[in-house]
N, C-alpha and C positions, 0 to 999 in steps of 0.2 A: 553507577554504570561501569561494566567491566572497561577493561581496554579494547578489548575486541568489539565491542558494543559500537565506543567511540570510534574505532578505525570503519565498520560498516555504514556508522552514519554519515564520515567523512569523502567515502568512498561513495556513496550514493549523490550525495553534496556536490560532490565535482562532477562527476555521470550529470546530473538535473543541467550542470551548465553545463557543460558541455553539446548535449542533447536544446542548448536555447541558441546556439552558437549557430552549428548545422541547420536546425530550424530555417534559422535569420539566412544563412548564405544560401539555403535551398528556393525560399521562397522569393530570397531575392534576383536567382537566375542564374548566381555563380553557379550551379551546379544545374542542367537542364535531366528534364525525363527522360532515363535509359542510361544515362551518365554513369562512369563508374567512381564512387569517393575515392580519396586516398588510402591507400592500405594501413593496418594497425598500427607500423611502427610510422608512418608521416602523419600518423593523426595525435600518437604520441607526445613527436614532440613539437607540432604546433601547439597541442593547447598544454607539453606540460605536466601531460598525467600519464598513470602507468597502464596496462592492458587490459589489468581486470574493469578499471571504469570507463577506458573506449569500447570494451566488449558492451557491459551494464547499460551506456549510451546508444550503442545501434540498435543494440535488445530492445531498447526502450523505443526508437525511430521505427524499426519492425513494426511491432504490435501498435504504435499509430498509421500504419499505413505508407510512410514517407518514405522508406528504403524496403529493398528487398534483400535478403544474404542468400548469394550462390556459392554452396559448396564449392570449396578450388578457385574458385571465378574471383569472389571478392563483393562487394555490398554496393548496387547500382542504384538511383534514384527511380521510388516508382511514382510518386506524386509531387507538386510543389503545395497540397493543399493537406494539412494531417486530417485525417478522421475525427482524430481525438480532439481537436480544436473545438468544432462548432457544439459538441458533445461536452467536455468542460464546459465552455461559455453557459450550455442547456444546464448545468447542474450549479453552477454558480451564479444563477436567476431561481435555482428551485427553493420553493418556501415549505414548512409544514410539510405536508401528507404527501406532495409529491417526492419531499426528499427522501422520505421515512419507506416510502413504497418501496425507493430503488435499494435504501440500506437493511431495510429485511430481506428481499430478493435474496441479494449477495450475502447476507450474513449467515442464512441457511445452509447454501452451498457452500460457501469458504468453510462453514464448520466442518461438513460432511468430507469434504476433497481435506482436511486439515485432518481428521482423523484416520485416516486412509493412511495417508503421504509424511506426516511430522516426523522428524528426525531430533534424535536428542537434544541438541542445538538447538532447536524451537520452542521445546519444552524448556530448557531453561532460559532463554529469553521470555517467556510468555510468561513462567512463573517468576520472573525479575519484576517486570512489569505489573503483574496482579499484585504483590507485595508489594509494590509501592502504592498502588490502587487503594490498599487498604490502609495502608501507615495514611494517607494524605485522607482518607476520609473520615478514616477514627480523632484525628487532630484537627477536619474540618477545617481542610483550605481546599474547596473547590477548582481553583485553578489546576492544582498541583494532580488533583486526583481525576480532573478529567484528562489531561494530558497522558497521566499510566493508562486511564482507559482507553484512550484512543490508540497509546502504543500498541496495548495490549492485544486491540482487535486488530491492527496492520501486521502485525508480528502473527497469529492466525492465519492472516492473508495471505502472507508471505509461506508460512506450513504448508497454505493449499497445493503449494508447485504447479498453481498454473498464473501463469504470468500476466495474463491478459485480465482474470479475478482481480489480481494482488494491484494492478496498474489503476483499473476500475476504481476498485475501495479505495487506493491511495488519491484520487480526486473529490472524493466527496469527502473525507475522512476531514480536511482542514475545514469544510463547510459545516460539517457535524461538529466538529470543536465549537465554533460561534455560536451553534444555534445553542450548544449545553452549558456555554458562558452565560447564555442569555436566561437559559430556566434554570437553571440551578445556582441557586444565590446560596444554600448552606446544603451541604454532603447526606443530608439524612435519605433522601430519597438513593443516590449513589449505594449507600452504606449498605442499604434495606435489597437490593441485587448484587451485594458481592458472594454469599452462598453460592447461586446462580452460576455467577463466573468463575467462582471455582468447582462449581461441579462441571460445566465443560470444557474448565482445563483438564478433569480426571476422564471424560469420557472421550478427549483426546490422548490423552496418555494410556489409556486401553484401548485405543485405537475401534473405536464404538459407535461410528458412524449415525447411527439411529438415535441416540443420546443425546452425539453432539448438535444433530439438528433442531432435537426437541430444547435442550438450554438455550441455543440460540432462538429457535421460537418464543422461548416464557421470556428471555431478555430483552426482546425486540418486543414484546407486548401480542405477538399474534396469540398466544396460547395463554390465557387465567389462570 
């Protein structure tokens, strides 16, 4: 994994806590509905981090519902209860077919908005990740190879450029890993769809919307 790779996970890392921190004080009443947070640099250095991960962290408090950002104005409390809350809790009870329903869904669309929207930088994170997809399946360590594939489809996600997509699949994404812990004992099955995944990593690299739907179809199983 590059360096850059590292500092984005790093950077997301502290954004996650930081974003459980606020959570914690919102819900606990330090901060009431209509409330304004501290501005960037006091959020800075209470928790310690730099701007790109308290920006990453409200983005993130946003699209749960729990703050709102007013241009000029500053980031006000809109809920003490996230959105996203009772919604995890719903996805981290889901078994089987209901998981599978919500991750075709979104696997369709993230392809389609991911061939549209991918910027060079996505393309080679994505093709980091499918390369090791296939080193770890060819030497049949399941672990190793469902982990690139899980990267591989967040990294997709993240291509999509929409944030609320990329947040979405980023919660179900840890419950997908277990459930492929659990069925895949040896990579042949893995092995037998990396064509697949590399054909739409090309039909997002030619920015091919209809393609990339269709591989995300035949990979998710809706298409024979």
């Amino acid at each position: 994994m590059t360096t850059k790779e590292n500092t984005l996970i790093k950077r997301h890392s502290l954004a996650d806590a930081v974003v459980g921190e606020l959570q914690q004080q919102i819900a606990s009443g330090q901060y009431q509905i209509g409330e304004k947070l501290p501005s960037e640099p006091e959020l800075m250095q209470q928790f310690g981090v730099g701007r790109s991960t308290v920006r990453e962290a409200i983005r993130i408090l946003a699209n749960t519902g729990l703050v709102r950002v007013q241009q000029g104005l500053g980031t006000f409390v809109e809920s003490q209860q996230s959105v996203i809350g009772p919604l995890n809790q719903t996805l981290q009870r889901a078994e089987g077919d209901d998981l599978n329903e919500v991750r075709q869904l979104l696997e369709l669309k993230i392809a389609e908005k991911a061939a549209i929207n991918r910027t060079q930088e996505d393309i080679n994170r994505m093709s980091t990740f499918l390369r090791q997809r296939e080193e770890a399946a060819i030497k049949n360590k399941p672990m190793e190879c469902i982990e690139a594939d899980i990267q591989f489809h967040i990294s997709l996600a993240v291509a999509a450029k929409n944030d609320i997509l990329a947040d979405l699949y980023g919660i179900i994404a840890n419950k997908m890993k277990k459930s492929f812990l659990e069925v895949f004992i040896t990579t042949e099955t893995l092995l037998s769809k990396q064509s697949m995944h590399t054909a739409l990593l090309q039909s997002v690299v030619d920015k091919d919307p209809k393609k990339a739907w269709y591989w995300a179809a035949k990979i998710t199983g809706q298409i024979r």
